[in-house]
Structure formats: structure tokens, C-alpha cells
N, C-alpha and C positions, 0 to 999 in steps of 0.2 A: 495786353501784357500777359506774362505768364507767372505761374508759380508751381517750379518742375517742369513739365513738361504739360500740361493741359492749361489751356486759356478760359482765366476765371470766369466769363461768363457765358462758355460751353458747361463750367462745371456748377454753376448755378443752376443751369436752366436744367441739369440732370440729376441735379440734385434734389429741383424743386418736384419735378415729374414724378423721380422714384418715390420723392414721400410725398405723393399724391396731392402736393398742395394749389389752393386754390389761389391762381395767380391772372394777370393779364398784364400784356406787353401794349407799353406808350411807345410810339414814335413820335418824333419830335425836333425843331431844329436842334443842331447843338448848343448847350449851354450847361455848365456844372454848378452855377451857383444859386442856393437853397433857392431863394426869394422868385429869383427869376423863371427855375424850371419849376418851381410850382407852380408859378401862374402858366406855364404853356399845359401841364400837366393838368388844368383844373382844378385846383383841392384846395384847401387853407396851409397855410406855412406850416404850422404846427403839425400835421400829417406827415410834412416830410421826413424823412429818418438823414438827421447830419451827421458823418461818420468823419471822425478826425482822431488821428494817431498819436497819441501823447508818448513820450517816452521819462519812464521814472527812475531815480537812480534809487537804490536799496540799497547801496554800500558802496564802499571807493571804489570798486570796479563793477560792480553789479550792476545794470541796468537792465529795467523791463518795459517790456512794450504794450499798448492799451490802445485795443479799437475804441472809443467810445462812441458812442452812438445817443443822439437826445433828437430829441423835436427841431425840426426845424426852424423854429422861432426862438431858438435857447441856444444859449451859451455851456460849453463844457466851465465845469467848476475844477480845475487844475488840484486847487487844494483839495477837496473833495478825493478826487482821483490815487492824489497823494497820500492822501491818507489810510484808504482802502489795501492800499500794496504797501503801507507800513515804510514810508521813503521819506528819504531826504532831500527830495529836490524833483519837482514836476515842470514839464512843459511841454509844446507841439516835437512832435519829431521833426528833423530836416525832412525840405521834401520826398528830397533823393529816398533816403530811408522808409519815408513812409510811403513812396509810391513802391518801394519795391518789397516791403512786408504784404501791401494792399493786395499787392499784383494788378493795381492797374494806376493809372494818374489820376494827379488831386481832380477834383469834380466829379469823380466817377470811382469813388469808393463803396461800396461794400459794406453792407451791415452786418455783412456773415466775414469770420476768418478759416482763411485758408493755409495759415502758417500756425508752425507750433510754438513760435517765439510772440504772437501777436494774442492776447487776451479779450476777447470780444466782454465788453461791458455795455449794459445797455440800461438807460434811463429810464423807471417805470413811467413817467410819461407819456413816451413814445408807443405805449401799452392802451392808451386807452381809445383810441380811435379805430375803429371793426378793420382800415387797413392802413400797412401803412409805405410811403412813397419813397421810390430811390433811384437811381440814375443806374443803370446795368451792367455797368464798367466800362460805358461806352457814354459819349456826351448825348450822343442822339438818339437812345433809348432808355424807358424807365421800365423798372415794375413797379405795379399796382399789387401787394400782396398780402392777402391777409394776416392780420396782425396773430391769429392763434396759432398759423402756418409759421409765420416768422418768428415766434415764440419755440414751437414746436421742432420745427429744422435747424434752425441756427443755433438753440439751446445759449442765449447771454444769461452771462450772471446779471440778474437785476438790481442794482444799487442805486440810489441818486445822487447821481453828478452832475446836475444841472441846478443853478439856485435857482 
């Protein structure tokens, strides 16, 4: 999938290059869910970076959108989320919606955003492991990527939203 004109994980992999981060490419059968492509991936759950699209309402017609991102072994904390953006009502986006904020489909989200309506949030968590796991916008490919690298390029706001 695309977002504009360039396919997100063309603009990942030049993104990661140009800011020289230290990364490596998993191949893999296909699979999107945390549990499962961790184990093909080899690493513990917790390593993996779960990225899911919440969308918050802020006012009768206001609505905002949030990549969240936590560990793979965690759960997004809705209310958490909700509260951060100061709303009145938190939940998952429709797929549709959030596949096409992500630019690419569910399983193969993104811990980086590539849209200006989409808020990357990211769980200190998902901060303590030297790297850390994600599926490349494709099912059958991950990155392995250093977690000061993904700190560093992606630039999330760090809050906790996971209990």
C-alpha cells in the first residue's frame, strides 16, 4: 500500500539508510499476528513493537488519530490514550481507516507514521529492549531494529499506554 505516492516500506527502508540506522531484514512465512511472528522471528513477545490505530473523539465533530505502539505482550490502554488527547470517547479505528492512515494492512503496521493526521505514540516499554521487532508492511518480512535507531527516526511521543 501507499501513502501519496511512495510505498511505505520503500520509504522505511530509505529512511532507515539515510539516518544511518542499524537495522536487519527477517524473512519469513507470512503471518501478522504479534504471538505467532515472534516465534518465526525468534525473540520473546515482549520485543515485538504492536502497533494499532485508535481513533479519539475530542469534540462533536473532532476526531483524532493514534498510532499506538507497546510491546508485544501488552495491551493498548484505550483510556490511557484517551486521556492523553484530552477526549471524550476512545477506540480501535475501523480497519478500512486504519489500514489506510498506516498505508499498509492490519498485520503489517508500522511503528513509524507516515501521515499527518496519524499521531505516533509509543509505550516506554517497548524502549527497553537494545531492539526492537515489527513486520515491514509486508507479512513476510520484519525489521530487527535498534530500539535507539527507532527512538531516534521515528521520534514517538513516549507516554504509557499500556497497563
Amino acid at each position: 500500500m501507499e501513502i501519496g505516492d511512495i510505498d511505505v516500506y520503500e520509504r522505511l527502508i530509505g529512511d532507515l539508510d539515510a539516518a544511518g540506522a542499524c537495522y536487519r531484514l527477517i524473512d519469513h512465512a507470512p503471518e501478522g499476528r504479534t504471538e505467532l511472528v515472534s516465534a518465526l522471528r525468534g525473540h520473546e513477545v515482549a520485543h515485538a513493537a504492536k502497533c494499532l490505530v485508535v481513533m479519539v473523539k475530542t469534540g462533536k465533530k473532532q476526531t483524532r488519530y493514534v498510532l499506538a505502539v507497546v510491546p508485544g505482550d501488552a495491551r493498548v490502554d484505550l483510556e490511557a490514550v484517551k486521556a492523553l488527547l484530552g477526549g471524550t470517547y476512545a477506540a480501535f479505528a475501523a480497519k478500512d481507516k486504519a489500514e489506510e492512515l498506516a498505508g499498509s494492512v492490519s498485520g503489517t503496521v508500522l511503528p513509524f507514521s507516515y501521515h499527518p493526521r496519524l499521531e505516533l505514540i509509543a509505550d516506554p516499554a517497548l524502549l527497553r529492549s537494545p531492539e526492537v521487532f515489527f513486520n515491514a508492511a509486508r507479512l513476510d518480512r520484519s525489521i530487527a531494529l535498534a530500539t535507539d535507531d527507532y527512538r531516534r527516526v521515528a521520534a514517538p511521543r513516549i507516554e504509557r499506554i499500556a497497563p
